[in-house]
N, C-alpha and C positions, 0 to 999 in steps of 0.2 A: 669857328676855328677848326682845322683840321688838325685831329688827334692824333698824324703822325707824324706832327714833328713836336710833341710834348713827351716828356721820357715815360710820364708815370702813364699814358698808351701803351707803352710794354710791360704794363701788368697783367701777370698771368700766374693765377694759382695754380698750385699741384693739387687739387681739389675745390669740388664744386662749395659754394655757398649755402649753406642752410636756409630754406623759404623763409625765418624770418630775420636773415638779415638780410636778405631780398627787396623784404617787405620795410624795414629799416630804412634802406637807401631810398625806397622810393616814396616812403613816407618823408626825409630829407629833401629831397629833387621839388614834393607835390608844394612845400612850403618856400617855395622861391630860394631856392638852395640855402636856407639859414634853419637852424636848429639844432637841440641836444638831443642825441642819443645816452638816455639813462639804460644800460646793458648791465647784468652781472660778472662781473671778475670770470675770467676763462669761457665767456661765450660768442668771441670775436668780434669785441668793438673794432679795435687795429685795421681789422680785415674790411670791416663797413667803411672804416673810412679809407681805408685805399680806394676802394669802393667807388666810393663815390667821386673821390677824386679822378677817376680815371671817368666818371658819367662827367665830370665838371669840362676835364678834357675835351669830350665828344659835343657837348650841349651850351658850353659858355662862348659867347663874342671874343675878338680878340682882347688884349687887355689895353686900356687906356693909360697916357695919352701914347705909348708906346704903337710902333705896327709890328713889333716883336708878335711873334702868333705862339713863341712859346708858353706854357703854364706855367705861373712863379707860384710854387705852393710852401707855404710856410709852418712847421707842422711845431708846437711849442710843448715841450711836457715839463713837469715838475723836475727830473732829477737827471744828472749825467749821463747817470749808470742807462735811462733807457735810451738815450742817445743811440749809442751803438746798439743796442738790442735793436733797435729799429731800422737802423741802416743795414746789419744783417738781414733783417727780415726783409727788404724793399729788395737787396740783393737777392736774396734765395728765391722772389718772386719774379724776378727779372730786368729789374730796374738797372741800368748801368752804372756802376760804384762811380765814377767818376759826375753824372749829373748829381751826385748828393752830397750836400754840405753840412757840417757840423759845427756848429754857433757857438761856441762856451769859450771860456779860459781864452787859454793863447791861442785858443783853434779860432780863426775867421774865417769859413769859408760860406759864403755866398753862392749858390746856385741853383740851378732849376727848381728843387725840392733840397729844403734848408729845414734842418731840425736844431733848435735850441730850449736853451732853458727858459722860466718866465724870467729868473732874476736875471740872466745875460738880454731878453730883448730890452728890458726897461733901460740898457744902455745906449741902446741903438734902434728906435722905434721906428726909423726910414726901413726896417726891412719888413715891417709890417705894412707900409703903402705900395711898398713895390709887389708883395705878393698878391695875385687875386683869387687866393683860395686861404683863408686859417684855421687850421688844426688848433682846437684847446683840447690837451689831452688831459683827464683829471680837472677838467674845467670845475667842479665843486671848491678847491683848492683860491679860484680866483673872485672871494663872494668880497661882497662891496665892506665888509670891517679887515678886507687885508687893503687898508688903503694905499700902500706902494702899488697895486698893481690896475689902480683904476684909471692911468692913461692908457693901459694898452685897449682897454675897451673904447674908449674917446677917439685914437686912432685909426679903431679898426672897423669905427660906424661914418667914417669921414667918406666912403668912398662906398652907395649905397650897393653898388653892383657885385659887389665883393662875395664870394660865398665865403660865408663861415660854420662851422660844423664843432659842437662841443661833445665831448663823450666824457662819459663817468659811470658810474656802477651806481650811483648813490646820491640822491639831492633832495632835499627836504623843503617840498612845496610850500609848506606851511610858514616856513622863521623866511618871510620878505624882511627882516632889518638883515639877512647875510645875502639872498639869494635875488632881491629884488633886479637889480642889472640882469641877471642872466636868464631868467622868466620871462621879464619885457624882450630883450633881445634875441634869446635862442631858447625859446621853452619847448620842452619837452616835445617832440615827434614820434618816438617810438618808447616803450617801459619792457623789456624783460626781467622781473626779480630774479633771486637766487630760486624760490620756491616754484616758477613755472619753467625755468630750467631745470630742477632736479625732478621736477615731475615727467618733463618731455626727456629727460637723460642723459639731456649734455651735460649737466655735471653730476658729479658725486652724491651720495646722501649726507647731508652732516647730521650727525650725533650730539647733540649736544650733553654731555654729562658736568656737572656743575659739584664741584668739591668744598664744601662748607671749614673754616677751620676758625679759630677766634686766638684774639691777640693775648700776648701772656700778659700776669697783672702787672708788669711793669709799664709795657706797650699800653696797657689800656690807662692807665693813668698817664701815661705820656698825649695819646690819642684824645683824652676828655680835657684834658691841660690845653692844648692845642684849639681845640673846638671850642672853648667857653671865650677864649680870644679873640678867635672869630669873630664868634656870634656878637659879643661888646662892641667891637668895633663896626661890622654891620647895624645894630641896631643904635647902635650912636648917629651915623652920618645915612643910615636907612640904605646903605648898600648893599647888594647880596649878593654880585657877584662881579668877576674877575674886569669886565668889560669899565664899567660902573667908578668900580674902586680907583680905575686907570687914570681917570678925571680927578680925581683926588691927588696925586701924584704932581700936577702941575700947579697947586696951588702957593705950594710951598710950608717951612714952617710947621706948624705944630699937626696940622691938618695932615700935609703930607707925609710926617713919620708917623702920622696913624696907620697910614695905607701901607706901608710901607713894613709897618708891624705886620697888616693882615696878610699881606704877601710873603710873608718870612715864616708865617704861622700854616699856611695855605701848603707851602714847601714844607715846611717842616713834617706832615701829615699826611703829604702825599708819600716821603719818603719813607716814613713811619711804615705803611700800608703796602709799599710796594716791597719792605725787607722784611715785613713780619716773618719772625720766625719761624712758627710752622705754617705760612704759606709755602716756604721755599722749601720746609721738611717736607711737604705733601707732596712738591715739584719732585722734589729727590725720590721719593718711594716710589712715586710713579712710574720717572724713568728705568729706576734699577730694579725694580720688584716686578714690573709687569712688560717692558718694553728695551730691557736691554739691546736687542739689538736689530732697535726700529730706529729707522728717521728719524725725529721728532723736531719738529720745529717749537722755539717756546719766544712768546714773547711777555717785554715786562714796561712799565712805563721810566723807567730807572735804569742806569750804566753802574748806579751801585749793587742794586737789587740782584742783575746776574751776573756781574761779576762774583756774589757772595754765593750765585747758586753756582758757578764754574767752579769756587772752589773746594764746595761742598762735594761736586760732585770728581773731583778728582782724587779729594781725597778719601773717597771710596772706590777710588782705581776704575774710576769713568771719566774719558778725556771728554771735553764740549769745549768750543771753539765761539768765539763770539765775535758779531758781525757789527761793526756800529759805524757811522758817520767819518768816522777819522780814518776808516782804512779804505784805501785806492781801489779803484776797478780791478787794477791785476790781481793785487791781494786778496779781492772779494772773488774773485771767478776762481783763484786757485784752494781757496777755504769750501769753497760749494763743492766744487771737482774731487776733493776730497771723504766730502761728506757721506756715511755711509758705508767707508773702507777706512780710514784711521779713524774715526769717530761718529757717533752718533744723533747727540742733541748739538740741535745750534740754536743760540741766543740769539736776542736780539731788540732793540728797541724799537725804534720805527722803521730801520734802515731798510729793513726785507716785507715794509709792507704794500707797497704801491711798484706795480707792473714786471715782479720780478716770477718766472715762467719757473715750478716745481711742481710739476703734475705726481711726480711721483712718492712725495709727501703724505702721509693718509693721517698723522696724527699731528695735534696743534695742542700746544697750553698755553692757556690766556692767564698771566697772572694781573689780576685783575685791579680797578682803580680807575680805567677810563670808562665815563657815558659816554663821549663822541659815536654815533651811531655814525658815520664815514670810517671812523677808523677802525669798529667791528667789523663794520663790512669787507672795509680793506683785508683786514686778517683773518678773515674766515676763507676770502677768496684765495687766499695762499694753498688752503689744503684740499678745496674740494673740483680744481680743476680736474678733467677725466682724465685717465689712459686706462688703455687694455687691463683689462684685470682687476681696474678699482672701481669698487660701485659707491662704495663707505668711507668716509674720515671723519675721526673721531676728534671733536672740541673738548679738552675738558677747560673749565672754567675756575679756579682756583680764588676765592674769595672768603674776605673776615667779616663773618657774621655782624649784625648793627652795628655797621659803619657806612661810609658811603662807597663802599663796594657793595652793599646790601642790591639794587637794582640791575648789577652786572647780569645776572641770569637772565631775568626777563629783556635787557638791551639786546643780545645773542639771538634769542631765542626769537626776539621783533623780528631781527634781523634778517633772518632766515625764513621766517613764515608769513612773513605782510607781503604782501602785493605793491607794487607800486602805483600810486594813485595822484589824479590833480589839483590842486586847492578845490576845485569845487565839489569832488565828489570827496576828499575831509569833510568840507563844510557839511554837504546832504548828511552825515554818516555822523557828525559833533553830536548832534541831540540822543541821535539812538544809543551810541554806545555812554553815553554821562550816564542815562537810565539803566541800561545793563550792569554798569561797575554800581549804582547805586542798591541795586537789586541784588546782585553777588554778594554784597556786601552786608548785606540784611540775613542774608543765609548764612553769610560766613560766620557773625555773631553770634543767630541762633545757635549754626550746631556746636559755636562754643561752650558758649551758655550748658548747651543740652551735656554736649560731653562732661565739663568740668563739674556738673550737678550729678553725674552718673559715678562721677571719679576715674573716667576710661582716657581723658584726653590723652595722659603721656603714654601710656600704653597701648593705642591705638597710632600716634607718631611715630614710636619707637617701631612697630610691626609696618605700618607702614616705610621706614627708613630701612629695613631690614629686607619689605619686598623690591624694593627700588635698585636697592644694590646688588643684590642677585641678578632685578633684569638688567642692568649695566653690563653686568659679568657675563652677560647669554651675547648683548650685544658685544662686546669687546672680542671676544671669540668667534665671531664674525667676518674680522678681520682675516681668516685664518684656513676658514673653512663654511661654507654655509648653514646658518644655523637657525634662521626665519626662513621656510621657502614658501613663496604662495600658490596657493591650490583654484581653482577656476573648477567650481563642482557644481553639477545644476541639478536644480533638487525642485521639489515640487510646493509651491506654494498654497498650505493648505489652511491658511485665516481667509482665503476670499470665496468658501462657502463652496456647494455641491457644483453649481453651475459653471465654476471657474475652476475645476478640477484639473482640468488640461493645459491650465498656464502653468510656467514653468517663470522661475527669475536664478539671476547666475547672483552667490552670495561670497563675496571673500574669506574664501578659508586660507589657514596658514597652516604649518607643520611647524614646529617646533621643539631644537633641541636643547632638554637641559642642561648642559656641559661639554665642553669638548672632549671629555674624558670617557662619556658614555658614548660607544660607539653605534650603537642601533636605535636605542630608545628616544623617541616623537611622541610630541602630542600634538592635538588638534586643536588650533584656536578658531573660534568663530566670533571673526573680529565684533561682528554687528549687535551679534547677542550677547557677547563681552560670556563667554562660553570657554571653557577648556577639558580636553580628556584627562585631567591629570589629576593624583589623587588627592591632591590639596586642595582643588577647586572645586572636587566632588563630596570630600568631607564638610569644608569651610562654607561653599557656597559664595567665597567672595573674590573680587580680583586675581589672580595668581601671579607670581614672576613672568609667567611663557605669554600671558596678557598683556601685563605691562609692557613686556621685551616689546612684544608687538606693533602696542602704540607708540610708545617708541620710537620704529622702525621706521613706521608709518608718517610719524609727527604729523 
């Protein structure tokens, strides 16, 4: 095919490519032009696959049975909103506004490169035979338990020549009962996480700070009421979760207003969890006591939840604006345009979590209640996109102690620090890590055991919980002004004996300050020796705040 008579041939960035999205496309191209790109949120998937479509251009036959020699690319994402964001961007790249169509609603248009939504092609799956290139964008979104969307894959395999191309930030090699279709047909080619992006510094560092609060005793009796309903009804019919219970549902009769309890019980608990009371007091102090007049982005799994925190916080004469599924594209671009000059926090439930562009965002509140590791990732990528000036954005994570918010922290913190990896190297890696949490686990006892026999546990906790929030406080101050900086000092390695006197190794020093309030005073961390100049760690001998900040910093 000659690539100049296909539009997406006049792609041209206003900047070069980063080598590995380079390395992306051509790891796409080497697998017979099929496969996912698993990328982190703001490290240009969009860009890869223009990408590549503009390589499909240059390197694909014409398309069958047509002698049309133009390119029909078909590019599908989950939601309206990114429609036009997308058609901007193929504009601002050079694409000519009129070869691009937009698939939804009362829009039909049909052309060279056609952007829709999943649930608008499931109306019209001919414009999936006509293209010979498809875009799944947020291809995670299309796993084989959303059964409405499992023609478009039967479709889109009819016609073997066809390039197809998935992107996502996030797919979990391991759960084949969601992901099995899209592993067979477009497994993974390339893996960037968030953690070797933040390391290489295309994006931000995130923070993770996690804010602990427990439900009042009404809540908790509401909350154990709820749970013990559950559990009955689970270990009556041996169901335990949501998928499972569904199948109960259609049986009818006495069976199915069991399920029908536990899904009423299910709601009732989530709601519970996502209005507690002082979660959303904790929301409120954060915003008005530390970040009046930041951005803040907040999300919640509930439309009741921040609605109750909007008006919490209004009526402490703080406006916040809330984004949710019912309001229009106009509405939503004139509330964001806003953002920041009438107001500050914006809410929001799922609406602002998937491909909406706010790099200059730095702090996020998770109020907590979902495990979906997709939808952490989604919301984490909201705030740690780059621009000039931001190296840091700060997650906090807001969660009620022994409930099933209990594992929010550690789902964040996965989030950010795993690697992305294949079923097989899971599988090599199953046995080592069973042994290591078993191991952990035997220490973790012990030093109970030891503490609790000494009488030091809570007081040891409590001094621990006390240095933790100090280093929060060094990092949040961060934001502001630098207050970890790292030092690159070479110093003389003198454990490896007389002979080896003259080797030298470079060791990561920090500077750190305690306060923004102190204007001169630094200490010296030495990350490795877990070392400080400060007088608490030269007294105590143990951890300090300017350490922990540290690690921290570092995660």
């Amino acid at each position: 095919m000659s690539d100049s008579t296909s539009a997406i041939s006049q792609l041209k960035f206003p900047f070069s490519l980063k080598e590995d999205q380079i390395d992306a496309v051509n790891a796409w191209i080497s697998n017979d032009f099929r496969g996912t790109i698993v990328y982190s949120t703001g490290t240009g998937k969009t860009e890869i696959a223009f990408e590549c479509a503009k390589r499909v251009a240059c390197a694909y036959p014409p398309p069958s049975p047509s002698s049309s020699s133009t390119l029909n690319i078909l590019l599908m994402v989950p939601r309206i909103i990114l429609i036009e964001q997308n058609i901007r961007r193929l504009v601002s790249y050079g694409i000519p506004k009129d070869k691009i169509g937009a698939y939804f609603g009362e829009r039909k248009q049909i052309r060279e490169i056609t952007i829709c939504t999943y649930q608008s092609i499931i109306r019209n799956l001919d414009i999936i035979r006509r293209s010979n290139m498809v875009i799944f964008d947020e291809i995670h979104l299309i796993r084989d338990t959303a059964k409405i969307f499992s023609k478009i894959f039967d479709v889109v395999i009819e016609d073997h020549k066809k390039a197809i191309l998935g992107l996502t930030a996030t797919l979990d090699e391991k759960d084949l009962c969601k992901y099995n279709t899209i592993l067979t047909l477009l497994p993974p080619v390339k893996r960037y996480p968030i953690k070797n992006a933040v390391n290489d510094k295309r994006l931000a560092k995130p923070i993770i700070i996690p804010l602990k609060v427990n439900l009042t005793e009404k809540e908790q009796n509401n909350y154990d009421t709820y749970s013990t309903k559950i559990k009955k009804i689970s270990n009556r019919f041996k169901k335990y979760d949501a998928e499972s219970m569904t199948g109960l549902l259609r049986k009818g009769g006495f069976v199915s207003g069991m399920a029908k309890a536990w899904f009423l019980n299910v709601r009732k608990r989530k709601l519970l969890l996502s209005c507690a009371e002082n979660k959303l007091l904790s929301a409120l102090n954060l915003i008005i006591k530390k970040f009046p007049n930041e951005k803040i982005m907040v999300f919640s799994e509930t439309i009741d939840s921040i609605s109750k925190l909007r008006d919490m916080l209004e009526l402490e004469g703080t406006k916040a604006m809330i984004i949710d599924s019912s309001i229009n594209s106009r509405k939503r671009q004139s509330i964001l345009n806003q953002w920041g000059r009438e107001f500050y926090p914006l809410l929001s439930v799922h609406t602002l979590e998937i491909g909406f562009d706010i790099p200059q965002v730095r702090i996020e509140v998770i109020l907590a209640t979902t495990s979906n590791m997709n939808q952490v990732i989604q919301r984490i990528g909201r705030v740690i996109r780059k621009q000039e000036g931001k190296d840091l954005a700060l997650i906090y994570v807001i969660y009620v102690s022994d409930t099933k918010d209990d594992k929010i922290h550690d789902i964040v913190k996965k989030a950010i620090t795993t690697e992305t990896k294949s079923l097989q190297e899971y599988e090599k890696e199953k046995d080592e890590k069973e042994d290591e949490e078993k191991r952990n686990k035997k220490i973790e006892i012990q030093n109970d055991i030891l503490n609790n026999n000494n009488g030091n546990l809570k007081k040891l906790k409590e001094l621990e919980r006390k240095r933790l929030e100090k280093a929060y406080n060094i990092i949040e101050s961060t934001l502001y002004e630098p207050m970890i900086v790292e030092l690159k000092e070479e110093q003389q390695d003198s454990d490896q004996g007389e002979e080896n006197q003259n080797q030298r190794e470079i060791r990561k020093l920090f500077r750190v300050k305690s306060s923004i309030k102190e204007k001169i005073k630094y200490y010296d961390v030495d990350i490795e020796k877990k070392t400080c100049t400060c007088p608490d760690f030269k007294f105590k001998l143990h951890k300090c705040k300017h350490i922990v900040a540290t690690e921290l910093f570092l995660f």
